[in-house]
VOKENU-393813 format. One record per residue (C-alpha): x, y, z; residue in one letter. Coordinates in steps of 0.2 Angstrom, whole numbers, plus 5000, padded with zeros to 4 digits. Each point is the difference from the previous one (the first is absolute). Example, Ala and Ser with C-alpha at 12.3 -4.5 7.8 and 13.67 -1.06 7.14 Angstrom:
<recs>
506249785039A 500650174997S 
</recs>
This chain:
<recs>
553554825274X 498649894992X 500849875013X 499750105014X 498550094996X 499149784999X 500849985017X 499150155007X 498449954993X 500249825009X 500250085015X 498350094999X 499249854995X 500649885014X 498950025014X 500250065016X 499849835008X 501349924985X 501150125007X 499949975017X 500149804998X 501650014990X 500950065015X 501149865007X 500449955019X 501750064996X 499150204997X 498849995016X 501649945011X 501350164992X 498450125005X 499949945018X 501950005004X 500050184990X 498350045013X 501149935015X 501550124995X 498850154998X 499249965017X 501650035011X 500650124989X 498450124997X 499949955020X 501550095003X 499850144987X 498250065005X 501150055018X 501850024998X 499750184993X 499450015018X 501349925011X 501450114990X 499650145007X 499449955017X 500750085016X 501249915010X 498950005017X 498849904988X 501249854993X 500350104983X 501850064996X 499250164996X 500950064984X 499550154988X 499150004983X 501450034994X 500849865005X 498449884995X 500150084983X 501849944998X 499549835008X 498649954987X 501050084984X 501449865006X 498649865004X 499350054982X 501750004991X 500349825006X 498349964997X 499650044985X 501850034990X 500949815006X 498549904991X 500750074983X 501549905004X 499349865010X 498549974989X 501549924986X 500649905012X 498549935004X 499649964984X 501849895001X 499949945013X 498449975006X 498550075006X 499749905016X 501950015006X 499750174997X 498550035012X 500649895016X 501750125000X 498650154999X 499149935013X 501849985012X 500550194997X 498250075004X 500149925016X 501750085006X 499350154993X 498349995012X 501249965013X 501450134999X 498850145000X 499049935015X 501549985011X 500950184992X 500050105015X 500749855011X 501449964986X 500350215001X 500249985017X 501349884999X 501250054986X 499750195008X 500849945016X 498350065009X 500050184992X 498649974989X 498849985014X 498850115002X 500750134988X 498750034986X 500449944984X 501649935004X 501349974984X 500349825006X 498249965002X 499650084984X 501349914991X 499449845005X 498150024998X 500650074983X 501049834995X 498449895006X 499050114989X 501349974989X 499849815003X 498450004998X 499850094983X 501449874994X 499249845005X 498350074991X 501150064986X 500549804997X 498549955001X 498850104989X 501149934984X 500049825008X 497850015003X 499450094988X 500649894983X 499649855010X 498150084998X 500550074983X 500249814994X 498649965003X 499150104990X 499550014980X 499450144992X 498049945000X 500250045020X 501450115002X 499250155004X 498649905011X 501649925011X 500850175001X 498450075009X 499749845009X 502050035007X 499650155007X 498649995008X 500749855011X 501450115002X 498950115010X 499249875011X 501649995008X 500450214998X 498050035008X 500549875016X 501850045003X 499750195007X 498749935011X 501149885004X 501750135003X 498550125009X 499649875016X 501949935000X 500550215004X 498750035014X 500849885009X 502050034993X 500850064985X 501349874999X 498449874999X 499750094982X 501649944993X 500249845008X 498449934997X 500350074979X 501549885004X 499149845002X 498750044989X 501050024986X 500949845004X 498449894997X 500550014980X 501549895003X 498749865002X 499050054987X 501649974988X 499949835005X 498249974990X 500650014982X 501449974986X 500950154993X 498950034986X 500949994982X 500450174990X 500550054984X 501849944997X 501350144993X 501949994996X 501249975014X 501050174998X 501649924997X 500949865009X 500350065015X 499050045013X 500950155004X 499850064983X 498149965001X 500050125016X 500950144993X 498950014984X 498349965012X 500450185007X 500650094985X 498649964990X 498850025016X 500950175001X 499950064983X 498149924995X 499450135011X 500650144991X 499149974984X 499250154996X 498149925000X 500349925017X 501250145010X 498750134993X 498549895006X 500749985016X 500550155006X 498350084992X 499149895010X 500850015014X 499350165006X 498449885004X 500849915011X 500950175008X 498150035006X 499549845003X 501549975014X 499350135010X 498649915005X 501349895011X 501450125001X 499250185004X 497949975004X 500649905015X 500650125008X 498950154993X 498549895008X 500949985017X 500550225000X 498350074992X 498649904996X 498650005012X 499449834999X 498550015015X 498550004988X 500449844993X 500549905015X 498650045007X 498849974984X 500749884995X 501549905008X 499249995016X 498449934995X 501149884992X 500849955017X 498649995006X 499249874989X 501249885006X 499650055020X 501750105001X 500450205002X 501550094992X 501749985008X 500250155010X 502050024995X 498850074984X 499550135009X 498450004991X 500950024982X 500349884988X 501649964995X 501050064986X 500449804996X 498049954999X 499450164991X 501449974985X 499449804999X 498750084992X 500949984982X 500549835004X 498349975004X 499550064985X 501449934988X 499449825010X 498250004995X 499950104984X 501749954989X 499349884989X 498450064997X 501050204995X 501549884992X 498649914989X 499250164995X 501950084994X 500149854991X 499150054989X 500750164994X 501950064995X 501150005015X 500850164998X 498050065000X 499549915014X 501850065012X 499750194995X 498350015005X 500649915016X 501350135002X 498750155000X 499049925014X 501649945009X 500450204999X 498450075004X 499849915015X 501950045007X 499650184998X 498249975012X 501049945011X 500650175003X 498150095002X 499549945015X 500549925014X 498449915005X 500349815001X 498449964990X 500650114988X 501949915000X 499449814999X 498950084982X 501550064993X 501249835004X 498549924993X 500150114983X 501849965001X 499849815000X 498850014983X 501450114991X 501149865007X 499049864995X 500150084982X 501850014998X 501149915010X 499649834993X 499750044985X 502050074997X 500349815008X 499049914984X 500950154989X 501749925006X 499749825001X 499350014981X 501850094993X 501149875008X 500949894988X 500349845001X 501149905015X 499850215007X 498550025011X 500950025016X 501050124991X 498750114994X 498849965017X 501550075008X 500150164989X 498350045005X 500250035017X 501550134994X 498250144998X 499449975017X 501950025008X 500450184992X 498450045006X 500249955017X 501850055003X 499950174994X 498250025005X 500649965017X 501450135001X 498750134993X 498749945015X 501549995013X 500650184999X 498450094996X 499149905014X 501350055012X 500150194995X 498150025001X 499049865004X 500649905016X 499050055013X 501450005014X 501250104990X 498450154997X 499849995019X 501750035002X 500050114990X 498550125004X 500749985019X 501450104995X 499550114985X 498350055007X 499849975016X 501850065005X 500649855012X 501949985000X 500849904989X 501049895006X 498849945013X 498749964988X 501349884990X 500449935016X 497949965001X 499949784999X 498950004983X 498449915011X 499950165010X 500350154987X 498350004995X 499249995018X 501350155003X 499250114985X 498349945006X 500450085016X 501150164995X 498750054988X 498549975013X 499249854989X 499449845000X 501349874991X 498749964987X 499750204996X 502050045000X 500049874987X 498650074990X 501050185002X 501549924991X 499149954986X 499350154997X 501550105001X 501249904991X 498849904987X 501149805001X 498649974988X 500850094985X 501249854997X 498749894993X 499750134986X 501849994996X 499949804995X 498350024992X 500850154988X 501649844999X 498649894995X 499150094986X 501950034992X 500249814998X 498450004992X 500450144988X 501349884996X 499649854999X 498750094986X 501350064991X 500949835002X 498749924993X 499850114985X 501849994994X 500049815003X 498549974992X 500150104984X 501849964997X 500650175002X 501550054990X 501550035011X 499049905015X 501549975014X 500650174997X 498350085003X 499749855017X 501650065007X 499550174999X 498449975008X 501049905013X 501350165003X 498550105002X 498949915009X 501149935012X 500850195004X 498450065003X 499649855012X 501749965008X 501350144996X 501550014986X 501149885007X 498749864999X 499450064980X 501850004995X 500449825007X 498649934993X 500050084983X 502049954999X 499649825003X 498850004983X 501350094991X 501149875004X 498749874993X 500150084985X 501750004999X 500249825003X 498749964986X 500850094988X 501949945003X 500049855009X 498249914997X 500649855005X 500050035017X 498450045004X 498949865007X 499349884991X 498550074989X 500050165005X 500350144984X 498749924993X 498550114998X 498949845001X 500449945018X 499950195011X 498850065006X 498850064985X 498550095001X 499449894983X 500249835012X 499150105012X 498650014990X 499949844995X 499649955017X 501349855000X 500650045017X 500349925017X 500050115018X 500350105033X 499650085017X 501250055011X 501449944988X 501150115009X 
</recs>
């Protein structure tokens, strides 16, 4: 402890400007091909929430929230359960290897899902055309998001210890907040990027994310692979070596401390999502976003001698009003990541939680845009508090030779999160939330049309058809749903998610911190709990399984757990926490 309590004080001493000239060439260029990365796929993210869901006299394969829920619990199962196994394989075999394979799979993945409905088409025999939500279109656009989710799934574990290596204690948690902030040049650029390429066709979206992406091959080409801790070899063969990468990747996450970390914190990352997954969409259905257009966008146009494009229909799109938090993650992550740097990370991610979680919850009180753009804004501070600072919590706990490992565990929170957060949005959105659906809905249950005629309605001209049934303006039949049927309820139900992870990542912290007798019996329980409560019984008894089975392998068969973990001094520890000795992302996801 004296050891690491001497490294800490260094760390404060060194200036900032020591700490920015001891980062190499070799740290700038893994933060601008991690910036390129994020461009095309924050381009694609801020909008494909969008294109889901819109109708097929539009371009859009027009599926249901419930089928958008299932499509991003399956892109966040790829994406943030496969690193756990790909990030030992990195570590074998090499990080740069590694990130051009990434960079192949993400471009099949871009393009599959911007040519779905044509590939439908033609393994349907025709029938998918112009039938909404078509299985073989669906299946397609599913296996690019798929693609997609795998290619970024390779490459986190190949980036991410190539920045890792360049960094020592003295700047560790400088570099970490200097990551993600590049990060977010590309996540601020790529929506405005993704929102000109859709005015003038969908499929632009994904194809220009395509070529984009495909600029990192290049970049490989301006340095050596970096040199990394060395480790044993697993055995003799490289069969063996595979086998016992996975069992070890496997069971290192069930280690009571970590399992019971991750799935804690993962109800963060179940709100957080929502700003991609679920606002989107809430922005195009409700919010009445006229004030600030004309406040405020428009006067923006107009300082460069332009006017709004009219396909905004004096809005402003759901893409541009959410860039507000990459925006904000762009210009203010070092400066927030310098100041948590200065106290206990677990302090510093629950006091980002509570703001993360009152800001959801605003979301729901108005519909005003001003009023939408404050709360993403609160959002991004909570955000700025916490999600890095897990990133520095991970990268310090790795042992040696296992930072790709353990930088892949870390993206293990953000996936439970998403995936089950996604299913939770997809079928609670779709029962009372999608704007089409209430129309359709309140045409039948209230205004007494017939039934069958109404389903029959092409989604574009429901809401025109209520408009006219109930004797109303479009804008005023919209405000008429929202009144009766109160979408805006769903953003009290991830806020109420949010405090839970709090609640325990307190009680977390406690047990961990004080050495409480009995500790992995008491952070399973809290994981049961917690995770029925956020998720449901089958998900608490899964996960909660898993650490028993930890616990079981360390009393019977030690041996076979990876290599230094069971020992008190290399898992996550409140006590190294607060010694500071600690490394530390955006959009990890």
């Amino acid at each position: 402890m004296a050891g690491e309590k001497s490294v800490a004080v260094t760390a404060q001493a060194q200036s900032l400007g020591d700490q920015f000239r001891a980062f190499g060439r070799v740290f700038w260029i893994g933060n601008s091909m991690e910036m390129i990365e994020r461009l095309a796929y924050y381009g694609l993210r801020a909008v494909v929430a969008l294109y889901i869901v819109v109708a097929l006299e539009d371009g859009g394969p027009e599926f249901s929230q419930v089928d958008k829920g299932i499509i991003f619990a399956w892109w966040a199962a790829v994406q943030s359960f496969v690193p756990i196994f790909t990030g030992g394989f990195a570590d074998r075999y090499g990080y740069k290897v590694t990130v051009g394979i990434s960079i192949a799979v993400k471009i099949a993945g871009y393009l599959v899902m911007a040519y779905a409905i044509e590939l439908g088409a033609m393994t349907s025999a025709g029938a998918s055309v112009d039938v909404a939500g078509h299985g073989h279109v669906y299946g397609w656009f599913l296996a690019g998001a798929c693609l997609l989710a795998l290619g970024t799934a390779i490459f986190k574990p190949g980036i991410q210890p190539i920045i890792a290596l360049q960094l020592k204690a003295s700047n560790a948690s400088l570099g970490w907040s200097v990551f993600y902030q590049i990060v977010n040049v590309g996540g601020f650029l790529g929506p405005y990027l993704a929102g000109a390429m859709r005015l003038m066709s969908w499929r632009y979206v994904f194809i220009s994310c395509a070529v984009i992406v495909a600029v990192n091959w290049l970049v490989l080409l301006t340095f050596d692979e970096p040199d990394q801790e060395k480790v044993d070899d697993y055995g003799s063969t490289d069969t063996f070596a595979s086998f016992k990468v996975l069992w070890e990747s496997f069971i290192g996450i069930c280690e009571p401390r970590l399992m019971g970390f991750l799935v804690i914190f993962s109800g963060f990352w179940a709100m957080f999502f929502q700003l991609f997954d679920l606002l989107p969409n809430y922005i195009d259905d409700w919010v009445d976003s006229r004030g600030l257009s004309e406040g405020l966008v428009a006067p923006l146009f107009g300082l460069f001698g332009s006017e709004l494009p009219e396909a905004w229909n004096g809005l402003v799109p759901p893409e541009h009003m959410i860039n507000i938090n990459a925006g904000m993650c762009m210009t203010l992550a070092f400066a927030i990541g310098f100041l948590t740097g200065k106290v206990r990370s677990m302090t510093a991610m629950v006091s980002g939680i509570l703001i993360a979680a009152a800001a959801i919850y605003g979301l729901g009180v108005s519909n005003n845009g001003w009023w939408i753009i404050f709360c993403i804004a609160s959002f991004s501070i909570g955000e700025l508090m916490s999600s890095p600072t897990k990133m520095r919590y991970f990268s310090s706990i790795a042992p040696p030779g296992r930072k790709g490992m353990y930088l892949g565990y870390v993206n293990a929170t953000g996936g439970i999160g998403w995936a089950l957060g996604a299913l939770i949005a997809g079928e609670m959105y779709e029962a009372n939330g999608d704007k089409v659906v209430l129309a359709r809905r309140h045409l039948v249950d209230e205004l007494g049309q017939n039934a069958d005629a109404v389903a029959e309605l092409a989604k574009s001209d429901v809401m025109p058809r209520l408009a006219e049934v109930a004797g109303t303006s479009v804008w005023d039949a919209q405000q008429m749903l929202f009144s009766t049927y109160d979408p805006s309820t769903i953003w009290t139900h991830f806020a109420i998610i949010g405090l839970a992870s709090m609640g325990g990542l307190i009680a977390f912290d406690v047990i961990t911190r004080f050495k409480v007798q009995g500790e992995p019996y008491l952070l399973t329980a809290i994981v049961f709990g917690l995770s029925w409560f956020t998720y449901g019984l089958q998900w608490a008894a899964i996960f909660s399984a898993m650490m028993a089975l930890y616990m079981v392998v360390q009393r019977l068969k030690p041996e076979w757990l990876p290599q230094g973990q069971g020992e008190e001094d290399v898992v996550p520890a409140a006590s190294q926490d607060e010694a500071k000795d600690e490394s530390g992302d955006k959009k990890d996801d």
